[in-house]
C-alpha positions in Angstrom: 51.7 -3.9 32.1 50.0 -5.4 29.5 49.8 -9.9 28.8 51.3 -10.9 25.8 49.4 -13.6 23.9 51.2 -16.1 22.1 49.1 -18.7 20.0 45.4 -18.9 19.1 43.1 -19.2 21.7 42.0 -22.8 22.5 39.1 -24.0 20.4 38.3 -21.1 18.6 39.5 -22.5 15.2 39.2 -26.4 15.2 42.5 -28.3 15.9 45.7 -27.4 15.1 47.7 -29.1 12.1 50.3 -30.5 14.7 47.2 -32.0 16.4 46.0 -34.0 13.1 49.6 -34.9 12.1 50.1 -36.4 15.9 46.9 -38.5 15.9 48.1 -39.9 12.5 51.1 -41.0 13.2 49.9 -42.4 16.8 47.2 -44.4 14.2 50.3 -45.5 12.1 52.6 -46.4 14.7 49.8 -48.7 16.5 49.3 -50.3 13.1 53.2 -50.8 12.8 53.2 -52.3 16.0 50.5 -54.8 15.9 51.8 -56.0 12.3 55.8 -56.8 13.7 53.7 -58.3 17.0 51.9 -60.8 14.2 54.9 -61.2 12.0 57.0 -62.4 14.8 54.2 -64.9 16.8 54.2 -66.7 13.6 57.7 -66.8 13.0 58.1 -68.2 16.6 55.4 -70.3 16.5 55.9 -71.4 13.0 59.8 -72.4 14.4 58.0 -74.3 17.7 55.8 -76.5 15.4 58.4 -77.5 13.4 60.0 -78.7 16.7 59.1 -83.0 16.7 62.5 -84.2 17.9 64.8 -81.9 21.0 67.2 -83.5 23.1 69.6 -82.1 25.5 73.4 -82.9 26.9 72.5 -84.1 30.5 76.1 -84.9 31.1 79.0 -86.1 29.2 82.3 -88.5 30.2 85.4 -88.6 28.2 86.4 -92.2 28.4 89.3 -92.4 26.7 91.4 -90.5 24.4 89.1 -92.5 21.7 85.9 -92.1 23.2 83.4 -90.1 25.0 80.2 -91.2 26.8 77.5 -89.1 26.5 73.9 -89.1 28.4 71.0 -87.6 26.1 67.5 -87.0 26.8 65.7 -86.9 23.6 61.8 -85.8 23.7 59.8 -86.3 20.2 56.5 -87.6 19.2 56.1 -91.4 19.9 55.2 -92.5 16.2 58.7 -90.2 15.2 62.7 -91.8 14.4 64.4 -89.2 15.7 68.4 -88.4 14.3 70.3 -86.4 16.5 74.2 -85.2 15.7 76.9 -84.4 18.3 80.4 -83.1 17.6 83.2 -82.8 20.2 86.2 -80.7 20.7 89.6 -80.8 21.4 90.9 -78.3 23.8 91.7 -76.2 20.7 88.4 -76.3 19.7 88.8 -78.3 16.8 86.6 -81.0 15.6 87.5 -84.3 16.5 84.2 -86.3 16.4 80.8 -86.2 14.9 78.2 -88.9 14.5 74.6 -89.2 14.2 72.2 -91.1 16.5 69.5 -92.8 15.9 66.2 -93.4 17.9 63.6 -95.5 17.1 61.8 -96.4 20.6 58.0 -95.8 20.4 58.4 -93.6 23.3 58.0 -89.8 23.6 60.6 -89.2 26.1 64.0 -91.4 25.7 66.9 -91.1 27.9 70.2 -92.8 26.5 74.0 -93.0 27.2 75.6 -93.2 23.5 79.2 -93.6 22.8 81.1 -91.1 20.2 84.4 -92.1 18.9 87.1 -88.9 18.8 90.3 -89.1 16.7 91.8 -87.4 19.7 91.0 -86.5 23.1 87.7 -84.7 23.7 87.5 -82.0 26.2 83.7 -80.8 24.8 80.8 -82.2 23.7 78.1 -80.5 21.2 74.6 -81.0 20.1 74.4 -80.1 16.8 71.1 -80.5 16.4 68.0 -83.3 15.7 65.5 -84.1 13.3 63.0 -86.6 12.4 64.8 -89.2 10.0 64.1 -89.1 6.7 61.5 -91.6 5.2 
């Protein structure tokens, strides 16, 4: 019986095209990869800086079919106004109050119970959003 050889033997004639065309793309891909890795740290940390005024929804109580009182912690920058809009909801998820709240306190962490007047009865309350006011 006789071995049948199949390819070239190994490091007799340099390396192989397959060999080159691998390392390249491994050198491409790492390249790829660190570039998206940048791009999106400064996206995200471009989107955290711009961050002064947060608050959250601790809890919310639907007074009356006019009115809903609702508990927000607001965390901004001492020396900042911070405007903060909620919304609430019917049961049909339609819009049936939105108003923006102001705060002023030199403090960087305020907790506050505001009251949000509905046209109708509220079953859900929303944070929109906040922002430092505008100057």
């Amino acid at each position: 019986m006789s071995a049948v050889r199949e390819g070239l033997p190994e490091g007799r004639y340099g390396r192989s095209a397959d060999e080159r065309a691998d390392r390249k793309l491994k050198v491409v891909g790492a390249l790829m990869g660190a570039l998206l890795l940048g791009v999106v740290g400064w996206i995200g940390w471009d989107y955290l800086a711009g961050q002064s005024v947060s608050a959250e929804v601790i809890k919310f109580q639907v007074v009356s079919d006019t009115e809903v009182k609702v508990h927000l912690e607001v965390r901004k920058e001492s020396s900042v106004t911070g405007v903060c809009t909620l919304s609430s909801q019917d049961k049909e998820h339609g819009e049936v109050g939105r108003a923006d709240f102001t705060f002023a306190q030199a403090e960087a962490r305020v907790d506050e119970v505001v009251s949000l007047k509905t046209t109708s009865r509220a079953t859900m309350i929303e944070l929109v959003g906040c922002q430092p006011a505008a100057r």
